[in-house]
C-alpha positions in Angstrom: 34.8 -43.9 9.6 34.2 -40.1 8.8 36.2 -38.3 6.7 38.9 -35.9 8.3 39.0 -32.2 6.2 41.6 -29.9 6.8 39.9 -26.6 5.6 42.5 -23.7 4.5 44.3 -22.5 1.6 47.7 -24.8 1.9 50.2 -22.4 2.2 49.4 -21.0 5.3 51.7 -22.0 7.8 49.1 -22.9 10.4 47.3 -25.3 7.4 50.7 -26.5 6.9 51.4 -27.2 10.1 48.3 -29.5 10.5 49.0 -31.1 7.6 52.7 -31.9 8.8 51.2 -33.2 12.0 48.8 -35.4 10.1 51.0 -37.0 8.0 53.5 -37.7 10.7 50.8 -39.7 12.9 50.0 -41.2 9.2 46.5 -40.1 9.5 44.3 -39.5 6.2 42.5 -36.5 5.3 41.0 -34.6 2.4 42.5 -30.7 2.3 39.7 -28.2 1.7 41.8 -25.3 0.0 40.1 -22.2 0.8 41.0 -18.6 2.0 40.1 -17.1 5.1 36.6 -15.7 5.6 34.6 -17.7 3.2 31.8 -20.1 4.1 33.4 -23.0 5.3 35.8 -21.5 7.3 33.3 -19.1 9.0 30.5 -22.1 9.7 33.4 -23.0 12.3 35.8 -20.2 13.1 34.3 -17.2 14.6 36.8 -14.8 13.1 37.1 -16.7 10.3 40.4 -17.7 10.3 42.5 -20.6 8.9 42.8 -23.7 9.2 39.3 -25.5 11.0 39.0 -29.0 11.1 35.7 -31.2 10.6 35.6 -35.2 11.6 32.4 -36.3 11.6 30.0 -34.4 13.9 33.5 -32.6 14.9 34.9 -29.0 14.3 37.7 -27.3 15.4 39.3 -24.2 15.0 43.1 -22.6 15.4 46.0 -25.2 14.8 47.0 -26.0 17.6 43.5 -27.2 19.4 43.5 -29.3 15.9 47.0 -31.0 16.3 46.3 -31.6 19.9 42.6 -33.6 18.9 44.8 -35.5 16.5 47.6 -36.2 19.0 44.9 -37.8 21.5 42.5 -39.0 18.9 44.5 -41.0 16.3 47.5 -43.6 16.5 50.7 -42.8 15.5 53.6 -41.6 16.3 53.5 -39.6 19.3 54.1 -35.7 18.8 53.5 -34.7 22.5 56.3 -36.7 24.7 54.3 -38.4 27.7 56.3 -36.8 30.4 54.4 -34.2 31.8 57.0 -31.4 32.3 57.9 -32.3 28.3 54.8 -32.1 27.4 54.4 -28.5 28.8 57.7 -27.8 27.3 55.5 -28.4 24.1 53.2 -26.4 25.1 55.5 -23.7 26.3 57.1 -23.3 22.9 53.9 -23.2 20.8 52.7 -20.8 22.6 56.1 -18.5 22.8 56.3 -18.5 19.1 52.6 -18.1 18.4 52.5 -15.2 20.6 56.1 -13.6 19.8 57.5 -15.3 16.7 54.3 -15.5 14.3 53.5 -11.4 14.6 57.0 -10.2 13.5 58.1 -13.0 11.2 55.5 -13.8 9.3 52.4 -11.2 9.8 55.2 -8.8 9.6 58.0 -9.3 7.8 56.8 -11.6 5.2 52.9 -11.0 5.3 53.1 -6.8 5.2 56.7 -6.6 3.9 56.6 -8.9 0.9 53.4 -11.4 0.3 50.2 -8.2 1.0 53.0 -5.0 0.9 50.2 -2.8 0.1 52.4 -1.2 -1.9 50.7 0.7 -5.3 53.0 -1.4 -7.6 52.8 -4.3 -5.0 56.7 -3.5 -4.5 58.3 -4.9 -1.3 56.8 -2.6 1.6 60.3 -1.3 3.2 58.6 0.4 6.4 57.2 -3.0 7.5 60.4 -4.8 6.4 62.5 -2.3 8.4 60.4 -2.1 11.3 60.3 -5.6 11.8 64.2 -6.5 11.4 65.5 -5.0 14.7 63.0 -7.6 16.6 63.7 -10.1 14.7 67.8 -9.4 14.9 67.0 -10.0 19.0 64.6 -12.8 18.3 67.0 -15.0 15.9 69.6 -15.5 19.1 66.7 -16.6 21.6 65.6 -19.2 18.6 68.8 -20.3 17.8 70.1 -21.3 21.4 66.3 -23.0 21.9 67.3 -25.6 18.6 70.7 -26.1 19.3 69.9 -30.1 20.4 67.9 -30.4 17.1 64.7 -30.1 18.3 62.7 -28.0 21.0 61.9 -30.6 23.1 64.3 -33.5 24.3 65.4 -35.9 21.3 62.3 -36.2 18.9 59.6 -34.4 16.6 57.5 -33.1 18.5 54.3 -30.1 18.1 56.6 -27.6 18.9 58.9 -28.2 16.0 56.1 -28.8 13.4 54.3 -25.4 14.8 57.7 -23.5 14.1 59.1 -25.3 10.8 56.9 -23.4 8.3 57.8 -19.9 9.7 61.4 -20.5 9.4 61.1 -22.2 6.1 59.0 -19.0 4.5 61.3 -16.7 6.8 64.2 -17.8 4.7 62.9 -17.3 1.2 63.4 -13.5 1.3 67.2 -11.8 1.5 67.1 -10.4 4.9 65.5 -13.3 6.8 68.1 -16.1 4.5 70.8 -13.6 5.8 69.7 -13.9 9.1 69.0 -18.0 9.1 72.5 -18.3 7.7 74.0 -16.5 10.5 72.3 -18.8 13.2 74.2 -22.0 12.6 71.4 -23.9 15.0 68.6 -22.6 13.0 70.1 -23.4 9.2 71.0 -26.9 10.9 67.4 -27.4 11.9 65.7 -26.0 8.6 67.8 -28.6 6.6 67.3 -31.1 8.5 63.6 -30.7 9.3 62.6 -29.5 5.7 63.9 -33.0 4.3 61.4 -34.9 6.5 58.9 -37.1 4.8 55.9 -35.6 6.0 57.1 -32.0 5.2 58.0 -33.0 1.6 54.7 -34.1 0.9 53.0 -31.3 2.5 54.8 -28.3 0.9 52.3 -26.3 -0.6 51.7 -25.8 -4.3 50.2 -22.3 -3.9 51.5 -18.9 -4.0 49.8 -16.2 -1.0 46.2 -15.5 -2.3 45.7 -18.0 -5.0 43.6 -21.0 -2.7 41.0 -22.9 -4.5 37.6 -23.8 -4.0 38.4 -28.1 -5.2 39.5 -29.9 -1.9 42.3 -32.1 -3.2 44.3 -34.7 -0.9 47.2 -33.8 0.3 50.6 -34.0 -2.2 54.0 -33.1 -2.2 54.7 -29.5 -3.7 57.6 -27.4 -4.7 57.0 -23.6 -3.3 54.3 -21.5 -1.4 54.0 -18.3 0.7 51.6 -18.0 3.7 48.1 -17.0 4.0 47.3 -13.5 5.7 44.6 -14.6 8.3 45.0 -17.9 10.2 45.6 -19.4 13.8 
């Protein structure tokens, strides 16, 4: 059997995501840690973006066409429910917070306001910070009423709750996004409760924003990271 590689500096929440997906559906792999842009990312990513995936005579880029090959290509547990209007409920969510969530929380807020300020002393950037807290203040309601059950979709883990876990998670490591996760009960409920999973624990990244290596190392549990600046 070929080996599966997960290629993309670990604490990107897209890489993060994958790996979350693959450890759910128990499925082995070797993590390729590298940043955006470099070689092996660009032989299969046209814009060079993280993570790609290689099996074999396989490659993939963007997460979510990777966790869906792994959904139909390995046993498991099942992270796409088999009822159809379910599974576009899946689908609906991913794509909601990829398109709307994703820009202002993370490329936003944490990417230009704290992890790549731009700042000369590297200081938080306060314009970015500021111009992205009045979305997000109409963003946390719409979030918070679609966890309230525990999960986006019916009564299990599914995709859409693995794409969204590592935004909220890096969301609430800096003051004004814990302020706001703290004032959505439904959200802090579904952080704590999703952050203690298995396959989350062992997936947490190691690295801070910017620091990916060049070793691929399996996949281990970790303590802290921030997210990578390009990815999909």
């Amino acid at each position: 059997m070929p080996d599966l590689q997960i290629i993309g500096g670990p604490a990107s929440n897209y890489v993060w995501m994958v790996r979350i997906a693959c450890a759910e559906k128990r499925v082995p792999y070797t993590l390729v840690p590298v940043m955006p842009h470099t070689p092996d990312v660009d032989a299969i990513h046209p814009l060079g973006k993280i993570p790609v995936m290689r099996y074999g005579d396989v490659t993939l880029a963007e997460s979510r066409a990777i966790c869906f090959y792994l959904e139909r290509t390995f046993d498991g547990p099942p992270l796409v429910p088999p009822d159809p209007i379910k599974a576009a409920q899946v689908e609906q969510w991913i794509s909601l917070v990829n398109t709307s969530i994703d820009p202002v929380w993370i490329r936003q807020y944490v990417g230009a306001g704290y992890i790549f300020p731009g700042t000369p002393d590297k200081s938080p950037n306060r314009a970015a910070i500021d111009a992205a807290l009045p979305k997000m203040e109409q963003q946390f309601p719409v979030m918070n009423e679609a966890v309230k059950s525990g999960f986006f979709v019916g009564t299990s883990f599914t995709l859409a709750d693995i794409n969204f876990l590592p935004m909220l998670y890096y969301v609430n490591r800096f003051p004004e996004g814990a302020a706001l996760v703290s004032k959505h009960r439904n959200l802090k409920a579904f952080l704590d409760r999703h952050i203690a999973r298995k396959s989350v624990q062992e997936t947490m990244p190691q690295t801070q924003a910017g620091s990916a290596g060049t070793k691929p190392v399996e996949s281990a549990p970790a303590q802290s990271g921030q997210p990578e600046n390009a990815e999909g």
